[in-house]
N, C-alpha and C positions, 0 to 999 in steps of 0.2 A: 504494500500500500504506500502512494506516493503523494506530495504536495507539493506541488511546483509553484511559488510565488512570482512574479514580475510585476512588471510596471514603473518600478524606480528609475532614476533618475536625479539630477538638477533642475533645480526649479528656484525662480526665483522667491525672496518675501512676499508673501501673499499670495503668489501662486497655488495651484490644483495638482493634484496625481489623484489619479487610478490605480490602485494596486489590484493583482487578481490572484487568487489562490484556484488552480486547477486540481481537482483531485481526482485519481485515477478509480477511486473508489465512490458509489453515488451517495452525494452527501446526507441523503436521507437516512444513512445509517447510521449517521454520527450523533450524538445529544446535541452538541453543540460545534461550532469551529467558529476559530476567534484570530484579533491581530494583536501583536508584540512588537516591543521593539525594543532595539538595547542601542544606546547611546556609544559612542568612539571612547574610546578610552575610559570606560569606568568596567569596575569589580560587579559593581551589582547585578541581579537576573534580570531576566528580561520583564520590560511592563506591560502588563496586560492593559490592551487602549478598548476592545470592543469584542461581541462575541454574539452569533445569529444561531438559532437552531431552526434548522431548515424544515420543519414538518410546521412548525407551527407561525413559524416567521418572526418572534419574538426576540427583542435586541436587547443586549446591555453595554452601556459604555460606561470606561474609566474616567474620573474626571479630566484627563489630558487630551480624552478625544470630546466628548461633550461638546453641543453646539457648532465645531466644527468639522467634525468624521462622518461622517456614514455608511454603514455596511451593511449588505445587501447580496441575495442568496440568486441564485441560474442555475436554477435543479436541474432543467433540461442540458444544462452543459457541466452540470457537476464544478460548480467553479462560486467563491464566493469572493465578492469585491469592497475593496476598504475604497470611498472616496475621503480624501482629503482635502480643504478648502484654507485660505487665509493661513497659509505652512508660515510656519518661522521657524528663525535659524536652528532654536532647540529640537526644533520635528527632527533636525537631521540623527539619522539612524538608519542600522539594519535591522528592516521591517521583516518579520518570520509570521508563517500562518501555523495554527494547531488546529486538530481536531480530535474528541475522545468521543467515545462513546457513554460517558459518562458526566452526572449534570458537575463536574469540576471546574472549567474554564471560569464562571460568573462570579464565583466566590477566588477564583486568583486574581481576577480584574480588580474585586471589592479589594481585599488584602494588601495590595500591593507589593513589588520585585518581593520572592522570597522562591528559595530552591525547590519546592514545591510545582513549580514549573516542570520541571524534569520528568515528572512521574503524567504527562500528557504522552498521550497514547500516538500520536504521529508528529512529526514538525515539518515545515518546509524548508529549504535549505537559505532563502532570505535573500531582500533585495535591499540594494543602498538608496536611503534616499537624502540628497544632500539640498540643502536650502540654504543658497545662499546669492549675492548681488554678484 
């Protein structure tokens, strides 16, 4: 079982990305699948920014995406997509998708970074996205 993320890139201040997690598996299996991201140069795990369960369509975001993320499910192409709006320079990170089978993801978003990450049942291998002028 596979996650292939894209969509990253440079963008400027206030700028938009589309991110896309494709899953080789159909995401209706999943409880949930969600996005992460870990910042350059630091120790800590990755943060949970948002998280959709594709049967029911139900979202939950971290305060860091709030108001400006959106994520959003394409059962028919098994693929779920983080938009992002008004990025600043801190967005910049490698953005990674997860998904478990289990209701986990929403309460690691709540919690915030903690190793507990790890024990998520797939990861994607992660896109860079840089914001900057």
């Amino acid at each position: 079982v596979q996650l292939q993320a894209s969509g990253g890139g440079l963008v400027q201040p206030g700028g938009s990305l589309r991110l896309s997690c494709a899953s080789s598996r159909n995401t209706l299996d999943y409880y949930a699948i969600g996005w992460f991201r870990q910042a350059p140069e630091t120790e800590e795990e990755r943060e949970g920014l948002a998280c959709i369960n594709a049967v029911t369509g139900s979202t939950y975001y971290g305060d860091s995406a709030k108001g400006r993320f959106t994520i959003s499910v394409d059962n028919a192409k098994n693929t779920v997509h983080l938009r992002m709006d008004s990025l600043k320079s801190e967005d910049t990170a490698v953005y990674y998708c997860a998904a478990d089978r289990y209701p986990r993801i929403e309460s690691l978003i709540a919690v915030g970074p903690n190793d507990a990450v790890r024990d998520l049942e797939v990861w994607g291998q992660g896109t860079q996205v840089t914001v900057s002028s």
